[in-house]
Z-matrix of the N, CA and C atoms (Angstrom, degrees):
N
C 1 1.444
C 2 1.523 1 111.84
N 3 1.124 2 117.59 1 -29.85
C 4 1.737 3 122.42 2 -172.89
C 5 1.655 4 96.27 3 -69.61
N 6 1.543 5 131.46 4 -47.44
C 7 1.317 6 117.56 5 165.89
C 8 1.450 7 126.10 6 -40.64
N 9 1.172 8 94.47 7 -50.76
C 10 2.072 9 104.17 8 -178.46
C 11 1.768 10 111.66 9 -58.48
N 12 1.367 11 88.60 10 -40.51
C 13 1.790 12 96.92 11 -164.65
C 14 1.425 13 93.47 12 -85.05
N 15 0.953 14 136.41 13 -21.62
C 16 1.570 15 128.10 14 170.75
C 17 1.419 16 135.84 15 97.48
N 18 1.829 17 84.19 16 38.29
C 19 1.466 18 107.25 17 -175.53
C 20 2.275 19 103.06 18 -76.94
N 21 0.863 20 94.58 19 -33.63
C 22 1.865 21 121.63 20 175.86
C 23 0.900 22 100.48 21 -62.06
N 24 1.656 23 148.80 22 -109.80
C 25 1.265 24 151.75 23 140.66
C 26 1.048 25 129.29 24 -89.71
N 27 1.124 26 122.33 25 179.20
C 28 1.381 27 138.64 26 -158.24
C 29 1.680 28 118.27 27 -85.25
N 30 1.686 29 109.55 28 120.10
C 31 1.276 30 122.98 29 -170.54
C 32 1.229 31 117.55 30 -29.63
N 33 1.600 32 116.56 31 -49.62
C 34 1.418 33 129.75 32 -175.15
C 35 1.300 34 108.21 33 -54.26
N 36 1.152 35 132.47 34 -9.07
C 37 1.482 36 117.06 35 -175.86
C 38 1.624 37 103.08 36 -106.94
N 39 1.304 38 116.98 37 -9.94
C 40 1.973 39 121.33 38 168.03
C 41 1.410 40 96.44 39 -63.79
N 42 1.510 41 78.13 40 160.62
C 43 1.586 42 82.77 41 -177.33
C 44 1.880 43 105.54 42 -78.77
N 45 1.180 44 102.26 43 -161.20
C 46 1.760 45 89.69 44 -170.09
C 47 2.165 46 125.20 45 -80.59
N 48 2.078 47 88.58 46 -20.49
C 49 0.974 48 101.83 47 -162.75
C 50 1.877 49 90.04 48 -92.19
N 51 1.223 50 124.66 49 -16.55
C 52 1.539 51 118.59 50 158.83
C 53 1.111 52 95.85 51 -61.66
N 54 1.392 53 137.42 52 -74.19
C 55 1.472 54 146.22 53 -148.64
C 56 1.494 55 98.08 54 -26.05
N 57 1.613 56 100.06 55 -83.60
C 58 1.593 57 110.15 56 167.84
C 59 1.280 58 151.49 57 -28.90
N 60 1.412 59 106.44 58 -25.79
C 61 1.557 60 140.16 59 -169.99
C 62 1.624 61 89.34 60 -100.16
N 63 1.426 62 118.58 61 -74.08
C 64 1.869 63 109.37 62 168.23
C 65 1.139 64 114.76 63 -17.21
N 66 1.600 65 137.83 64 -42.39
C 67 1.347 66 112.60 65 -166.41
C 68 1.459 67 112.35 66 -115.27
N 69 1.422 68 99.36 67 50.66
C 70 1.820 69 119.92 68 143.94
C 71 1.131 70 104.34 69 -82.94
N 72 1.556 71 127.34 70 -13.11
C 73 1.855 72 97.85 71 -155.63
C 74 1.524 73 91.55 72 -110.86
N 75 1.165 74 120.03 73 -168.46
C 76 1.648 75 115.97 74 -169.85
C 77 1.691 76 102.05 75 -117.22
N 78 1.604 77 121.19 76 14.50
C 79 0.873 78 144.32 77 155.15
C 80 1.711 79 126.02 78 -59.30
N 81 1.224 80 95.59 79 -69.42
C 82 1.768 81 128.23 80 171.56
C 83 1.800 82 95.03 81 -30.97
N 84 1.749 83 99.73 82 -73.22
C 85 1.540 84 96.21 83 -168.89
C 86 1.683 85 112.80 84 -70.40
N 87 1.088 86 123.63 85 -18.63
C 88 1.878 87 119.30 86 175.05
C 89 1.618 88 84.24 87 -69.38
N 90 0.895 89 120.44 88 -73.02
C 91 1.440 90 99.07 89 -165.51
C 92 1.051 91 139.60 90 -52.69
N 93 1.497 92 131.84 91 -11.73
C 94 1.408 93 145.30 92 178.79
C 95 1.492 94 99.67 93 -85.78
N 96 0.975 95 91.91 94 -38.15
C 97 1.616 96 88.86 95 -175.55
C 98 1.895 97 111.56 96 -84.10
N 99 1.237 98 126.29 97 -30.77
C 100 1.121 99 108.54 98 166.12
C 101 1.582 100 104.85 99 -71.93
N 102 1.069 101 137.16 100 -11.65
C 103 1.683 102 125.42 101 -157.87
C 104 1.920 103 86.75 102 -93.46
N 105 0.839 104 112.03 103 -50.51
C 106 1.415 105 118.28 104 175.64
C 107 1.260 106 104.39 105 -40.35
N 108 2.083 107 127.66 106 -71.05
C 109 1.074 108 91.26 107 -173.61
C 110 1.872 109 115.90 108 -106.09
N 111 1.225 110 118.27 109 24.06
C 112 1.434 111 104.44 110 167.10
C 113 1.851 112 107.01 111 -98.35
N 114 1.142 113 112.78 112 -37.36
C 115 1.414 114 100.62 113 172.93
C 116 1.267 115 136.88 114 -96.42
N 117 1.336 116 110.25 115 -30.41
C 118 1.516 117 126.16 116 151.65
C 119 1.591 118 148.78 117 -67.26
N 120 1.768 119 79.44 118 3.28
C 121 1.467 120 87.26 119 179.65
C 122 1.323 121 129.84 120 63.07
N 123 1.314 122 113.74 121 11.85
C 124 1.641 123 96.85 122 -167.92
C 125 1.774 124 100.13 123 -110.16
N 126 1.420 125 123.46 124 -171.89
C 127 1.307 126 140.03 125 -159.72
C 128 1.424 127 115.96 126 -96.35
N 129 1.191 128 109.65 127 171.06
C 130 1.822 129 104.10 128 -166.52
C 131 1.345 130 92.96 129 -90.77
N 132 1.723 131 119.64 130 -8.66
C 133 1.866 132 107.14 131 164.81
C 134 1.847 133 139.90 132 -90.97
N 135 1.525 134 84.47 133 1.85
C 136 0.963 135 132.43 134 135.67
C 137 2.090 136 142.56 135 -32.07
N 138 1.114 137 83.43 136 -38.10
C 139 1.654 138 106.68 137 -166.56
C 140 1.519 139 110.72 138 -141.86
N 141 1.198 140 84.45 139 37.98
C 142 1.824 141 95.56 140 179.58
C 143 1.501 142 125.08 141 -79.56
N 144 1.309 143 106.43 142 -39.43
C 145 1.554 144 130.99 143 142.32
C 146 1.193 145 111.76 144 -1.18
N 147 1.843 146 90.59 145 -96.94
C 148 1.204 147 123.19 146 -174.45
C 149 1.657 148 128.98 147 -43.50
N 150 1.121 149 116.97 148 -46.97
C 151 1.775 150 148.97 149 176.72
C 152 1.795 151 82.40 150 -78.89
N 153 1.044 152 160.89 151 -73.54
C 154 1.262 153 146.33 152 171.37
C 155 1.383 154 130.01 153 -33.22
N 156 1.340 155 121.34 154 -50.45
C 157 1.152 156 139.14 155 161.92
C 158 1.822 157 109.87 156 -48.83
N 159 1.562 158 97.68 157 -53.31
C 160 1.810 159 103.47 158 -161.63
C 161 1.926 160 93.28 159 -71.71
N 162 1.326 161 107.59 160 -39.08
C 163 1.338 162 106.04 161 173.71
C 164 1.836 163 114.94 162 -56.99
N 165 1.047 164 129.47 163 -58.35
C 166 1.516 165 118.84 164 178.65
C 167 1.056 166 126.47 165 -60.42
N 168 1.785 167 100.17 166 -7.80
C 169 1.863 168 104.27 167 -150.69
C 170 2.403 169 72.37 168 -86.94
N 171 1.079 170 99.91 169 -36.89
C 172 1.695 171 102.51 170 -172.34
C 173 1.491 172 105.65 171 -67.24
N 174 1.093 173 127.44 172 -54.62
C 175 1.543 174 135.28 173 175.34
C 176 1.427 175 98.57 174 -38.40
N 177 1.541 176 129.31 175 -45.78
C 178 1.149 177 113.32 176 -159.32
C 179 1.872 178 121.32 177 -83.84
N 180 1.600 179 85.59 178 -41.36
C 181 1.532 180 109.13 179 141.81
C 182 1.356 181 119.25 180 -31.09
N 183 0.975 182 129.36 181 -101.18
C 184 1.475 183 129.53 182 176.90
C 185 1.543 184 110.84 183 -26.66
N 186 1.606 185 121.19 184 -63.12
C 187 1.481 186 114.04 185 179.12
C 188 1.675 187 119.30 186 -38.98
N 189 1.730 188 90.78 187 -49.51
C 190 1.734 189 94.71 188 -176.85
C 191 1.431 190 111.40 189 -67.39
N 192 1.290 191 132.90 190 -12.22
C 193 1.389 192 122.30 191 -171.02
C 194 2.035 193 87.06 192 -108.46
N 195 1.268 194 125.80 193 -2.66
C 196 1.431 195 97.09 194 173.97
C 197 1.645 196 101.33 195 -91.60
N 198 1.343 197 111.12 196 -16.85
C 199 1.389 198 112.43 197 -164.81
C 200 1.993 199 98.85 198 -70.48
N 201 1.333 200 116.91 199 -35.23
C 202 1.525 201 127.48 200 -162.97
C 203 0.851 202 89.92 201 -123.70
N 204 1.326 203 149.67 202 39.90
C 205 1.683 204 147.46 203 123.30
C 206 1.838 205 96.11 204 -79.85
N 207 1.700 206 102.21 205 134.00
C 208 1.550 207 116.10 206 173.18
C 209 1.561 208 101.04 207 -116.32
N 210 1.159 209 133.74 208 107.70
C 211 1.421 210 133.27 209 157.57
C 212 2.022 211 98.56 210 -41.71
N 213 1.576 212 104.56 211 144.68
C 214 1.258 213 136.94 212 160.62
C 215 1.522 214 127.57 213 -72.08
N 216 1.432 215 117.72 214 76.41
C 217 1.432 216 76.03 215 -174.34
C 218 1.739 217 111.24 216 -107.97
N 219 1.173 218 113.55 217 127.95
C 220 1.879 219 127.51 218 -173.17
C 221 1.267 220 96.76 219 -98.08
């Protein structure tokens, strides 16, 4: 997934229908958002999106692993 999401190179050079498909993974959006602000110069209000997205994509994560987490009891 780090190839697709564009940890390897850079999205812009996939074709468009990768492009799109990349940002299933939770890769795609860390990277837009660091490219935004280390190379693009732009602001952390800026990348609000992105930090929104990476936040639910974890919320949901966490829910699904409390739901299929079984406590032990010995």
């Amino acid at each position: 997934m780090s190839a697709l999401g564009g940890s390897w190179w850079p999205l812009w050079i996939e074709p468009e229908w990768m492009q799109k498909l990349a940002h299933l993974t939770i890769t795609a959006w860390g990277m837009d958002a660091f490219s935004d602000l280390l190379i693009y110069n732009r602001g952390l209000s800026d990348v609000w999106l992105e930090i929104g997205i990476l936040g639910l994509y974890g919320a949901v994560c966490f829910t699904v692993g409390l739901i299929f987490f079984k406590f032990k009891e010995e």
